[in-house]
N, C-alpha and C positions, 0 to 999 in steps of 0.2 A: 342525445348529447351532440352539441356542434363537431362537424370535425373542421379542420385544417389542412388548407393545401396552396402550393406554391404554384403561380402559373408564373413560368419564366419568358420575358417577353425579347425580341432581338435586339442586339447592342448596337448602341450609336456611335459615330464615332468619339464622342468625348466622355462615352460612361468607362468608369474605372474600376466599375464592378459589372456582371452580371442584371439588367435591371427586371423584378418579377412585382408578380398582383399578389396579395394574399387573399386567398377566398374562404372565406366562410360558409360554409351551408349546414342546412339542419338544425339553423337558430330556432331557438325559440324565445323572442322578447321577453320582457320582463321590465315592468313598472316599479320605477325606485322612488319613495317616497324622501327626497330630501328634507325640506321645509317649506310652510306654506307662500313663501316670498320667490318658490320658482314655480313658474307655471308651466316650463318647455320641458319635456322628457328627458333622462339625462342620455347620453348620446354616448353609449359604453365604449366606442370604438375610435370615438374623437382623437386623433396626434396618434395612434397607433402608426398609420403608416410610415410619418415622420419619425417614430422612436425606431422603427427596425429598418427605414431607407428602405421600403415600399415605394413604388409608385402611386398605389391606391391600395383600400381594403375594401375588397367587392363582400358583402353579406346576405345571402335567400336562406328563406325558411324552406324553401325544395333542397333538394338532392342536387349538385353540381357535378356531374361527370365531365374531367379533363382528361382528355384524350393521352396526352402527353404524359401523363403522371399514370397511364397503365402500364404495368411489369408482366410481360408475355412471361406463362408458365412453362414449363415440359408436361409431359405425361406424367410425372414423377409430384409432379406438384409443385416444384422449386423454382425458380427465376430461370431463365433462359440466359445463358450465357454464349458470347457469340466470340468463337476465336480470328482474330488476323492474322494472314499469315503475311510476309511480304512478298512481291515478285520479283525474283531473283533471275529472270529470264535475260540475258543478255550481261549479266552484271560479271561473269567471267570475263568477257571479250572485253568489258569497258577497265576493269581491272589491269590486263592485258594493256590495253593502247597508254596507259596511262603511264605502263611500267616502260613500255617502249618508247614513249616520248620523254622519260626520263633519265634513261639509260642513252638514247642518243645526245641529249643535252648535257650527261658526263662526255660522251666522246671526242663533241664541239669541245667542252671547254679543255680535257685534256690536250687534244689536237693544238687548241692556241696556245697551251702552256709554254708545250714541246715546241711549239715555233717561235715563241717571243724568246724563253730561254733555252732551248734546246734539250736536246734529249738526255 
């Protein structure tokens, strides 16, 4: 049985989607007998790509391995899940200069209050 799979290819600047290949492998052809007025084979995959905003529909009778489309497992069997954590290194002190640069910029503008109109 064919299977199906998406190779996602890198975006341009003017793509508004994501742009990918869809690949086929594992076909196995098949002769359609329409009527005797065509002679060319019918070409089962014709406007596919245009109908799903493919770039191309690549199709082999091999096996296609996409590197990109492997789901690294655990031990366990199960997908591999990868956590982020953020780095939080320095994010006090900038927290910090941020509060002291704000806090003196009340003091300016009190300080001119009190001297335009007094205290």
């Amino acid at each position: 049985m064919a299977r199906l799979q998406i190779l996602e290819l890198p975006e341009g600047a003017g793509d508004d989607r994501p742009p990918f290949v869809l690949v086929v492998d594992e076909y196995v052809p098949q002769r359609y007998i329409i009527g005797a007025d065509q002679p060319e084979p019918v070409d089962q995959f014709s406007g596919i790509a245009e109908k799903i905003g493919a770039r191309a529909v690549l199709v082999f009778e091999e096996t296609i391995e996409i590197p990109a489309n492997d789901v690294p497992v655990g031990s366990d069997g199960l997908p591999l899940t990868v956590r982020v954590e953020g780095d939080f290194e320095g994010f006090h002190e900038q927290v910090q200069k941020e509060i002291n640069i704000a806090q003196e910029n009340m003091r300016r503008g009190i300080d001119h209050i009190k001297a335009t109109y007094g205290s």
